[in-house]
C-alpha positions as CSV (number, residue, x, y, z in Angstrom):
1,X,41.8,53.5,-17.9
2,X,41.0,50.3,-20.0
3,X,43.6,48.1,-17.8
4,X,41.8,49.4,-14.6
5,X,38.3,48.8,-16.0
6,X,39.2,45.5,-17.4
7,X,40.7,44.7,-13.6
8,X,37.4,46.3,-12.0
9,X,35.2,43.5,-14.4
10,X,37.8,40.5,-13.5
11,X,37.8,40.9,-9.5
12,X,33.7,41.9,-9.7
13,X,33.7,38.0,-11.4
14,X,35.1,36.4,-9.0
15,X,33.7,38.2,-6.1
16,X,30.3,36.7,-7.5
17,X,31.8,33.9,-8.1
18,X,32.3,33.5,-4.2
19,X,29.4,34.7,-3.4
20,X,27.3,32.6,-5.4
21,X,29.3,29.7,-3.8
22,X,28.6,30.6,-0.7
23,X,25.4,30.7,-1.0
24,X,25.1,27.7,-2.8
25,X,27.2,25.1,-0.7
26,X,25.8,25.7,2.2
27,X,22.0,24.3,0.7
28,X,23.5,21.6,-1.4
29,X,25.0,20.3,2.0
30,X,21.6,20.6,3.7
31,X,20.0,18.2,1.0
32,X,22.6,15.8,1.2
33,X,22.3,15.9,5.2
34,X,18.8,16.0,4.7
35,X,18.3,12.8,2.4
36,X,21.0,11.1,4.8
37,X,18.8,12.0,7.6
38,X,16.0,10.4,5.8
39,X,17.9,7.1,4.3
40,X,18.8,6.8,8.3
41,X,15.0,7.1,9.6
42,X,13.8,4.6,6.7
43,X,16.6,1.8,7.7
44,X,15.4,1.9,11.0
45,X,11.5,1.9,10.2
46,X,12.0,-1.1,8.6
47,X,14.3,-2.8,11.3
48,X,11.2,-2.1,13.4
49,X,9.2,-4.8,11.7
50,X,8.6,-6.4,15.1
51,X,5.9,-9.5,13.7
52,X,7.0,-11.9,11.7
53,X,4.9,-14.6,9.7
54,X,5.0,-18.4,8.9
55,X,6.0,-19.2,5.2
56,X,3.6,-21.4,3.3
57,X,4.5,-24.0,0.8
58,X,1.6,-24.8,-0.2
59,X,-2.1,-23.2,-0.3
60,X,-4.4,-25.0,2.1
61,X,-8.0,-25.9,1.0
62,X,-10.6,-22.8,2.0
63,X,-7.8,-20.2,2.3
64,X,-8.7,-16.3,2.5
65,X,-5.7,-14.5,-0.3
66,X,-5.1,-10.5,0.0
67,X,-3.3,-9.1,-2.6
68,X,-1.8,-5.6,-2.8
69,X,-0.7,-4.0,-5.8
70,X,-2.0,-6.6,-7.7
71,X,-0.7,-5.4,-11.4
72,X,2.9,-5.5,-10.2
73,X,6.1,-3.4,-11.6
74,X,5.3,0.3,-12.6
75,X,8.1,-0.5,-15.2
76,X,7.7,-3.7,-16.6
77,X,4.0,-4.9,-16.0
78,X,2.1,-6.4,-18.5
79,X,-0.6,-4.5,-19.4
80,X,-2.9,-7.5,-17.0
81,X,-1.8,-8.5,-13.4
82,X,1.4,-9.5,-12.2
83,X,2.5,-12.8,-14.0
84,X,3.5,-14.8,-10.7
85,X,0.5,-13.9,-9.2
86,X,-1.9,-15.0,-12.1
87,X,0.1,-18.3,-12.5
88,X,-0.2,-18.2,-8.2
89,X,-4.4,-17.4,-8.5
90,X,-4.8,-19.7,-11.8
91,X,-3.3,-22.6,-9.8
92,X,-4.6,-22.5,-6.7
93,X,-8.1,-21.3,-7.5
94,X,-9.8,-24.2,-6.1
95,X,-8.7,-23.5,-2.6
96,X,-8.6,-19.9,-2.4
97,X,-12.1,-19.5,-0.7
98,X,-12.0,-15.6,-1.1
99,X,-9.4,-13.2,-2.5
100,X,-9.4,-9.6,-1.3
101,X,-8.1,-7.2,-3.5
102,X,-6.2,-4.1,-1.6
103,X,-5.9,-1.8,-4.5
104,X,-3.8,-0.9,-7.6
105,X,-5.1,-4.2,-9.5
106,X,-4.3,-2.6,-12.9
107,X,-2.0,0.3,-14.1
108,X,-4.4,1.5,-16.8
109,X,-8.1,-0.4,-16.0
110,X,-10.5,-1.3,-18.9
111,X,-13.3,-2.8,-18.5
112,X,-11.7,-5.4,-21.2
113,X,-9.0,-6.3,-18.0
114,X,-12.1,-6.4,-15.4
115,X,-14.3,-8.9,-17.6
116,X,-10.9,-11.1,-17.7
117,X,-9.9,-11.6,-14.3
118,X,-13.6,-12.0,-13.7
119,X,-13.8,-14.6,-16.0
120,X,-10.3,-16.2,-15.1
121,X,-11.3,-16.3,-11.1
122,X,-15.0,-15.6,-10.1
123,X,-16.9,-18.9,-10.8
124,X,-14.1,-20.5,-8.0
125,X,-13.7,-17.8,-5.2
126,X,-15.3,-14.8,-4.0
127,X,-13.7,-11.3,-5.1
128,X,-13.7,-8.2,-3.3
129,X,-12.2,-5.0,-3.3
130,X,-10.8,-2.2,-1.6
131,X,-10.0,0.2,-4.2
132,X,-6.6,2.4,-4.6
133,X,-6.0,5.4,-6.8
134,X,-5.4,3.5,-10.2
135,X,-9.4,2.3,-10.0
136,X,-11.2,5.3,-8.7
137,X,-7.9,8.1,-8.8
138,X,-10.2,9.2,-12.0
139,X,-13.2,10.0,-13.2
140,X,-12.8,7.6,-16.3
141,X,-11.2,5.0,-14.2
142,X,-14.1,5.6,-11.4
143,X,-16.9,4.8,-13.7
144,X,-14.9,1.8,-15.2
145,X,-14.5,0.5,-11.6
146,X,-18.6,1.1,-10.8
147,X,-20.0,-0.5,-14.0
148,X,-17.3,-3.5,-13.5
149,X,-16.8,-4.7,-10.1
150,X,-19.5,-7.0,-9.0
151,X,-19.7,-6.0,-5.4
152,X,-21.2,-3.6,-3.3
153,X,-19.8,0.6,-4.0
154,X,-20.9,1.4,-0.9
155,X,-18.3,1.5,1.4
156,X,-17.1,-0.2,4.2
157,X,-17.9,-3.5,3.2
158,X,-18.2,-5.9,6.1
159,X,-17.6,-9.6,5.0
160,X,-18.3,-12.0,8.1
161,X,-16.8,-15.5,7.8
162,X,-16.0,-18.0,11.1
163,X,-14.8,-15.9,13.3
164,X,-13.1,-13.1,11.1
165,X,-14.8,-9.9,10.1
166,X,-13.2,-8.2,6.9
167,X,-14.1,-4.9,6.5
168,X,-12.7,-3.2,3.3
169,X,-12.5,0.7,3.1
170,X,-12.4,3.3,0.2
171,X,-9.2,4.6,1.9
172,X,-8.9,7.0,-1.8
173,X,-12.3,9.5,-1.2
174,X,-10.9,9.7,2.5
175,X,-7.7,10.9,2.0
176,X,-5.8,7.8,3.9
177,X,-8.0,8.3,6.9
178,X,-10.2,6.0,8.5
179,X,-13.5,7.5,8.1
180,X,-16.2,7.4,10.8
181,X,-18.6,5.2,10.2
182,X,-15.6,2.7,9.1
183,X,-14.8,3.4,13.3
184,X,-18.4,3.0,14.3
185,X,-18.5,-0.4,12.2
186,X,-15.6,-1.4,14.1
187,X,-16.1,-0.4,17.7
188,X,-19.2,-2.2,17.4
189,X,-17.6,-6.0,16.4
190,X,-17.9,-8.3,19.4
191,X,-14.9,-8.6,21.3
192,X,-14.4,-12.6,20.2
193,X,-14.3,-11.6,16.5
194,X,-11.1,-11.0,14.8
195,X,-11.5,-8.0,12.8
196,X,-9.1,-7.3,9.7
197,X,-9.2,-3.5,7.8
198,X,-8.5,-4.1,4.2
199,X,-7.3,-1.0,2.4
200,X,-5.1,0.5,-0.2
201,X,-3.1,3.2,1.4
202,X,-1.5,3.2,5.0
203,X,-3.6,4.5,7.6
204,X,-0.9,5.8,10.2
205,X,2.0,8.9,9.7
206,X,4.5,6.8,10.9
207,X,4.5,4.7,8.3
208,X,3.9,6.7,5.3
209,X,7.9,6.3,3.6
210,X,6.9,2.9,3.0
211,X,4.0,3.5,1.0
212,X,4.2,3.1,-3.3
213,X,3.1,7.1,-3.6
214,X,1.6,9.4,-2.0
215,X,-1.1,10.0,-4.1
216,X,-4.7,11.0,-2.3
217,X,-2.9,11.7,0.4
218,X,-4.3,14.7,3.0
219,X,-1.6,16.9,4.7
220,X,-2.4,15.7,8.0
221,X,-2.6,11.8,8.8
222,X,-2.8,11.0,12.6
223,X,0.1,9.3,14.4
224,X,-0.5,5.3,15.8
225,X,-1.3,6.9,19.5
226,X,-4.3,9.0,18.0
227,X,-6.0,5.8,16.6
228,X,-5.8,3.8,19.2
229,X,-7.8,6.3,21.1
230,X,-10.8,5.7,18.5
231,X,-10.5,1.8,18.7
232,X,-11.9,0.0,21.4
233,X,-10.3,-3.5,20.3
234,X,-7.4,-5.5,18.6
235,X,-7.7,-5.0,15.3
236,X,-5.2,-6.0,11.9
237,X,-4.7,-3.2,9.7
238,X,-3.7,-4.3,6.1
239,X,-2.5,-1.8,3.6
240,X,-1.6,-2.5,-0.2
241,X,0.2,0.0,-1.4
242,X,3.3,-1.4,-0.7
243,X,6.3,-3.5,-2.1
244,X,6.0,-1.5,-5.8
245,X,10.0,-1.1,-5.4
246,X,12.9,-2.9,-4.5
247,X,13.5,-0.5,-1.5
248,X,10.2,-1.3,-0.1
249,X,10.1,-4.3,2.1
250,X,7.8,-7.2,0.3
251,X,5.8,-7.6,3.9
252,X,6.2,-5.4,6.5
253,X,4.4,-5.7,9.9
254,X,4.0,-3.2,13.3
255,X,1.8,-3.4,16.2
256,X,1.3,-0.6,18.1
257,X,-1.1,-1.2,21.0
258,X,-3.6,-3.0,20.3
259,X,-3.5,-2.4,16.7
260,X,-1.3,-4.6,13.9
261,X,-0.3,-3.0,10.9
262,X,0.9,-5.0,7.6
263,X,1.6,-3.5,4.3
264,X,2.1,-5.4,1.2
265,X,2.3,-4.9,-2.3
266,X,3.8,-6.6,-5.2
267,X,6.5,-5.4,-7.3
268,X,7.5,-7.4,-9.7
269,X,11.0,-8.4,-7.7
270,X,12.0,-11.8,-6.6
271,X,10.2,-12.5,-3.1
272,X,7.1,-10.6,-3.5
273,X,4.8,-12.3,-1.5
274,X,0.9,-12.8,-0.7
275,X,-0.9,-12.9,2.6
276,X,-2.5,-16.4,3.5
277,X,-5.6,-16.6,5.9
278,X,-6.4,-20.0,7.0
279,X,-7.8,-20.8,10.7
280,X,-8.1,-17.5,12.0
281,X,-3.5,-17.2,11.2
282,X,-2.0,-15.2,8.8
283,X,0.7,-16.7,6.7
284,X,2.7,-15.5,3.6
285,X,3.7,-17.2,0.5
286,X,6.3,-16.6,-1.7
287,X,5.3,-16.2,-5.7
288,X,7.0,-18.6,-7.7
């Protein structure tokens, strides 16, 4: 009776083992599919970089600098801004005209860190800022931001210069989206301007898997073809929360109608790169 009991107990075993197999393989093979799926659809987002941008040697005198991700690695930063780009901003600061600021400029902000790059940069340039979720992601982080930042909090900020209009967005209180009156501002540029969108986080779906995180983000963001159908004119759409890791292109640039995405951030990681406006082109340079 034992030797039948025992037998019962073995075969029971290894029926669950089989079942619980079964069950099992089947999902782990849809994750790997999945993620190969996914790996597939990223390779090919980013062969679709369809613009391309001149490399600069050199800064030229009365250049506009936007900067993404400002602090750097998530890893390895050091506790400021990204070294290459404060010996890049240090060095050049006599002909960088203006330097806009796309978000993420520290990991942990203190008003200690604001007061210093203040002190390092704004007596040679103009400084402004669209914030990302490491200034205003917080309450603590939100108040440092307000009683630091000498700009305007009221968002969007239209900067007009020559013939560009900047207009920087708090893309964090709207979820990614482009609000309203950030639509309204734009619609009603004149055609002969050349309007740029500074912002931290991407404003499209189709180009979310190249964002750092997906932090802020609200569960629906409209596709390319749903945006152009709110904007009556060409328009360059510059995101910073990009580049943070080595998977992440340094620059990456669409256009979709009449609209011209770029996304840049730095990482830390050999090639990182800056955005360079100088007579109404866009250029990048390379941190040394």
């Amino acid at each position: 009776m034992k030797k039948k009991l025992n037998l019962s107990l073995i075969i029971l075993s290894i029926l669950g083992v089989f079942i619980s197999l079964y069950f099992k393989l089947p999902l782990r093979t849809f994750y790997k599919t999945k993620t190969f799926i996914n790996n597939i659809k990223f390779s090919k987002l980013i062969k679709n970089n369809d613009c391309s941008f001149s490399i600069l040697n050199e800064i030229p005198n009365n250049s506009s600098i936007i900067i993404g991700h400002l602090y750097g690695s998530p890893s390895n930063h050091n506790n400021f801004i990204d070294k290459k780009a404060e010996k890049f901003l240090l060095l050049n600061k006599k002909k960088i005209r203006n330097l806009f600021l796309t978000g993420d400029i520290f990991a942990e902000p203190s008003k200690a860190k604001w007061n210093k790059l203040y002190n390092l940069l704004d007596k040679d340039m103009k400084i402004l800022i669209a914030p990302g979720n490491h200034e205003i992601g917080e309450i603590v982080h939100l108040d440092i931001f307000n009683e630091s930042v000498k700009q305007n909090k009221d968002f969007p900020i239209i900067f007009a210069e020559d013939n560009n209009v900047f207009i920087l967005e708090n893309s964090i209180e709207s979820g990614w989206h482009i609000q309203e009156n950030t639509i309204k501002e734009i619609n009603n540029i004149p055609q002969d301007k050349t309007v740029f969108l500074l912002r931290h986080n991407i404003a499209t779906k189709e180009l979310i898997p190249l964002s750092n995180s997906r932090a802020f983000l609200k569960k629906y963001l409209p596709y390319s073809k749903e945006i152009i159908e709110l904007l009556n004119k060409d328009i360059i759409i510059i995101s910073g929360d990009g580049g943070a890791f080595k998977k992440l292109p340094r620059i990456f640039c669409r256009t979709y109608g009449n609209i011209k995405y770029i996304i840049n951030g730095l990482g830390g990681i050999e090639g990182d790169s800056v955005l360079v406006i100088h007579d109404n082109k866009i250029y990048s340079y390379v941190l040394k």
